[in-house]
C-alpha positions as CSV (number, residue, x, y, z in Angstrom):
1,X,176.6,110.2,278.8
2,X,179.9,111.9,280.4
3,X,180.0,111.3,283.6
4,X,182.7,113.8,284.5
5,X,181.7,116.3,287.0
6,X,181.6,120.3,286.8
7,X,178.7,122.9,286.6
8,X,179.2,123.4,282.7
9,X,178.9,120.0,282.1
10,X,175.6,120.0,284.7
11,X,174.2,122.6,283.0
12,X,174.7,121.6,279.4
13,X,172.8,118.4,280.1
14,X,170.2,120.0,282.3
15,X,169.3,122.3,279.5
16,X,169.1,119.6,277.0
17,X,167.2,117.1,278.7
18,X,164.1,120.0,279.9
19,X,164.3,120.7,276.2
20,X,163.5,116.8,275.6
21,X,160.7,116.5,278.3
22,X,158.7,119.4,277.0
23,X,157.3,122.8,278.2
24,X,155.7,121.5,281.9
25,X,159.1,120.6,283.3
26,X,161.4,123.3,280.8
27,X,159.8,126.3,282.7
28,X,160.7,124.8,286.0
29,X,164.3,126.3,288.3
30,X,167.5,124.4,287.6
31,X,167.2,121.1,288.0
32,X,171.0,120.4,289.9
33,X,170.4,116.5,288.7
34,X,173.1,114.2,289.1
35,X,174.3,112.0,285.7
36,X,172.3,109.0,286.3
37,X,169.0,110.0,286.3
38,X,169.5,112.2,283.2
39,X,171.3,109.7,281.6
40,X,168.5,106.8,281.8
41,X,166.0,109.9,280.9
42,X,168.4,110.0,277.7
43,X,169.0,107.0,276.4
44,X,164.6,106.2,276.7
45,X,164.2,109.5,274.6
46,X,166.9,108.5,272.5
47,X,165.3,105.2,271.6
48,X,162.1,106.4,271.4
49,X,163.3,108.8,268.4
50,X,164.6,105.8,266.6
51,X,161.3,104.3,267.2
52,X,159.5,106.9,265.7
53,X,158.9,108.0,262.1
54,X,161.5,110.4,260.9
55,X,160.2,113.8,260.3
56,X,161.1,117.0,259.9
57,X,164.0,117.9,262.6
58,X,164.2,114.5,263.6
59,X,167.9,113.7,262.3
60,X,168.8,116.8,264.3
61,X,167.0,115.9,267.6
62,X,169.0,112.4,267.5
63,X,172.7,114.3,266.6
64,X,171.8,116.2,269.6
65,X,170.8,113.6,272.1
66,X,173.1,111.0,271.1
67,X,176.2,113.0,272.4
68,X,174.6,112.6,275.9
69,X,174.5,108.4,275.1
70,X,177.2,106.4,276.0
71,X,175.1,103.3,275.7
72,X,176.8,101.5,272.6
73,X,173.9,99.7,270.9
74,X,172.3,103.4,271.0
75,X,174.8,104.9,269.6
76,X,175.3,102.7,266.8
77,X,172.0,102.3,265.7
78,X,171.9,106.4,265.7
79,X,175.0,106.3,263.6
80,X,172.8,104.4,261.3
81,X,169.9,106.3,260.5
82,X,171.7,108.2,257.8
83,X,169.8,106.4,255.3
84,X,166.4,106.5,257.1
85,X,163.2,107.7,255.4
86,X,159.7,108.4,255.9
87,X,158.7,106.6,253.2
88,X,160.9,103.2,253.9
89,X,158.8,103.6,257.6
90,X,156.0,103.8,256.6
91,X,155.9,100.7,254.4
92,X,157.5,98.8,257.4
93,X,155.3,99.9,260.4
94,X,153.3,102.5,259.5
95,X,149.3,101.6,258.8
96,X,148.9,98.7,257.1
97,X,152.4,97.6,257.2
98,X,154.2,94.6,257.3
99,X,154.8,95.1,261.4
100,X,152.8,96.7,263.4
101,X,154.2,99.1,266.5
102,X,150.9,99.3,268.3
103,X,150.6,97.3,271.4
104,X,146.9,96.6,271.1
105,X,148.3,94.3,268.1
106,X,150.3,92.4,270.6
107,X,147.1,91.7,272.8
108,X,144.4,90.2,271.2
109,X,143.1,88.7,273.8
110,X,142.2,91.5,275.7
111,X,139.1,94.8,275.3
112,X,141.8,97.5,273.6
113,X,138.9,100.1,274.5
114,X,140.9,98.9,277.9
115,X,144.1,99.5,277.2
116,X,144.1,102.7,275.2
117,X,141.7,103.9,278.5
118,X,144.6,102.8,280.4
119,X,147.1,104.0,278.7
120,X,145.2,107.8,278.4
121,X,144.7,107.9,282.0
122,X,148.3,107.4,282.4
123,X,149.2,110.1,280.4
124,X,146.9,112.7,281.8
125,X,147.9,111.9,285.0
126,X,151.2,112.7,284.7
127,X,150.9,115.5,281.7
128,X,152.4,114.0,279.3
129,X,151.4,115.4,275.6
130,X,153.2,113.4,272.8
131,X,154.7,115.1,270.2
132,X,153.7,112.9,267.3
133,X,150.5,112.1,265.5
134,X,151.1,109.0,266.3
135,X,148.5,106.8,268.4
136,X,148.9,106.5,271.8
137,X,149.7,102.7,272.0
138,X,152.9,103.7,269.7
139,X,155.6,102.0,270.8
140,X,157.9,105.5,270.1
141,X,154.9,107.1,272.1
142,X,155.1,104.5,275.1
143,X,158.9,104.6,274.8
144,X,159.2,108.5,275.0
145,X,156.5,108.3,278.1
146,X,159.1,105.8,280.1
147,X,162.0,108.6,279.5
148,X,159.4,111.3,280.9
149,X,158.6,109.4,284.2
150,X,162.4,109.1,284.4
151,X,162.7,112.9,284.1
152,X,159.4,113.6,286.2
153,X,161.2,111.5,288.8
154,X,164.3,113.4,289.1
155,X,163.1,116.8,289.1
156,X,161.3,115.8,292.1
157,X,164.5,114.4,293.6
158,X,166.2,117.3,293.3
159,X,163.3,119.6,294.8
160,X,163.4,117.2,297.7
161,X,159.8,115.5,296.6
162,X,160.3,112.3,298.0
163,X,156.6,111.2,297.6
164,X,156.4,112.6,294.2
165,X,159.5,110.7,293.0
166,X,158.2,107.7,294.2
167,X,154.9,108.3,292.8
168,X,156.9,108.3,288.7
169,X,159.1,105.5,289.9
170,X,156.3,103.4,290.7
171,X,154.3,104.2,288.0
172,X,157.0,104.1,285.8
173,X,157.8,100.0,287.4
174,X,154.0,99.5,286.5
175,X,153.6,101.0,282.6
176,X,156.6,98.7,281.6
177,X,154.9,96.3,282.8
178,X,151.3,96.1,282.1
179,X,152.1,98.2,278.6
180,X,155.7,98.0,276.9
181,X,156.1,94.5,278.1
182,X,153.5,93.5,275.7
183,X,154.8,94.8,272.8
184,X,158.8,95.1,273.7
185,X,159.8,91.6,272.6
186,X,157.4,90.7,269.6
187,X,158.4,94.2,267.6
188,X,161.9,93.6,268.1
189,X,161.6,90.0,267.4
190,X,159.7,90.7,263.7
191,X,162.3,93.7,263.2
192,X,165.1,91.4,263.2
193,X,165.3,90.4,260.0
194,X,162.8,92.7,258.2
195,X,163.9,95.9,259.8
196,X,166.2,98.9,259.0
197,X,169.8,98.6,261.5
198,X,168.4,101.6,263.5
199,X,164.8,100.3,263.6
200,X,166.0,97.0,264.4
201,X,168.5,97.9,267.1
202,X,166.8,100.1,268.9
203,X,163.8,97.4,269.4
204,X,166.4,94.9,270.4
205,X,167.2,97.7,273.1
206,X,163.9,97.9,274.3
207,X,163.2,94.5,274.2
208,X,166.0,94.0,276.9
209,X,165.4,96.7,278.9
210,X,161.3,95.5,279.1
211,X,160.2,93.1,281.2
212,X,159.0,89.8,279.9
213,X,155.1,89.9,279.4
214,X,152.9,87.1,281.1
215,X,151.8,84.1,278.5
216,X,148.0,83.8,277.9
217,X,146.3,80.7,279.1
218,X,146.9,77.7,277.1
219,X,144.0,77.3,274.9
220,X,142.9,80.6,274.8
221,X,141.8,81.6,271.4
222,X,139.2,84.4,271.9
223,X,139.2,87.8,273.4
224,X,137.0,88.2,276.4
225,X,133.9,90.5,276.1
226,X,134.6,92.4,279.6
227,X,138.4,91.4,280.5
228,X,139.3,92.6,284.3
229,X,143.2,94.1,283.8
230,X,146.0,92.0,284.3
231,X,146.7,91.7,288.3
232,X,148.9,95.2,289.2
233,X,147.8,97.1,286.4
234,X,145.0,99.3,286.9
235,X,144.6,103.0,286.2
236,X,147.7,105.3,287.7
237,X,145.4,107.6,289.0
């Protein structure tokens, strides 16, 4: 994202990026955001796209979003999705595919009653309505909500919401951890080789940005019947 100063420039990216975090936070007064927040908000709605299942409008939403990117991976892999189709991703990761992008997949040693509870209560307590049919353990859905908390966290910033800032950015510190983490690494690592360039990049992205999740016991080989959530990472709410 340009990092160049000037109220056009403000504006322009203001307008795009209310546009990308949905009707709740479009409606609200100008935002007067400085680049960095609205740049991190960008490139986590960026890679979310990538993630996600191309659809109708969705080559359009990542020409428009990748001009606020300056993040080179990103870039590339949206220079790549020329090719892309619904079809080819859904044979890859869509149901029943060869890789899964659902993080319950990545935990089988825990209740995923628990973690899709978890992950709902997260999203209802901050608004957050995805945009896809997708389930909510999607890792395009639990990427998109990482860019929203980013957004959430500047609006409040900028209307001088201290504690509301700080209530996204530690909620946003806690979903990576007790949700993408889990996923982050193994998707990227079985899209290496078996993934499209744009599929593959952006989960190498995310994989880097994610924290690294915590190994089960050794000699753990069944799910628990009433697991307790991993230390830090109860319900937001």
């Amino acid at each position: 994202m340009s990092r160049a100063g000037g109220s056009g420039t403000t504006g322009s990216r203001a307008t795009r990026s209310r546009a990308a975090a949905g009707p709740e936070l479009s409606a609200a007064a100008d935002w007067h955001l400085g680049a960095p927040e609205l740049s991190a908000a960008a490139e986590w709605r960026l890679t979310a796209l990538l993630l996600a299942r191309p659809r109708s409008g969705w080559s359009e939403e990542i020409e428009a979003l990748v001009r606020e990117v300056q993040e080179p991976a990103l870039r590339a892999a949206a220079a790549a999705t020329h090719a892309a189709s619904e079809g080819a991703y859904l044979r890859l990761v869509g149901p029943g595919g060869a890789v899964s992008p659902r993080e319950v997949t990545y935990r089988p040693f825990e209740d995923p009653g628990w973690v899709l509870a978890d992950l709902k209560s997260y999203y209802e307590a901050f608004a957050f309505r995805p945009r896809a049919e997708d389930p909510i353990d999607h890792v395009a859905v639990e990427t998109d909500f990482v860019g929203y908390l980013l957004l959430k966290e500047a609006f409040a910033r900028a209307r001088g919401n201290t504690d509301g800032a700080l209530v996204a950015s530690e909620a946003r510190t806690r979903f990576l951890a007790c949700h993408l983490a889990a996923i982050a690494e193994p998707f990227a690592e079985r899209l290496a080789t078996a993934g499209p360039t744009h599929l593959a990049t952006a989960a190498r992205v995310l994989a880097e940005r994610a924290p690294r999740p915590p190994r089960p016991p050794a000699g753990l080989v069944a799910r628990p019947e009433s697991p307790e959530p991993p230390e830090g990472c109860g319900s937001c709410t």
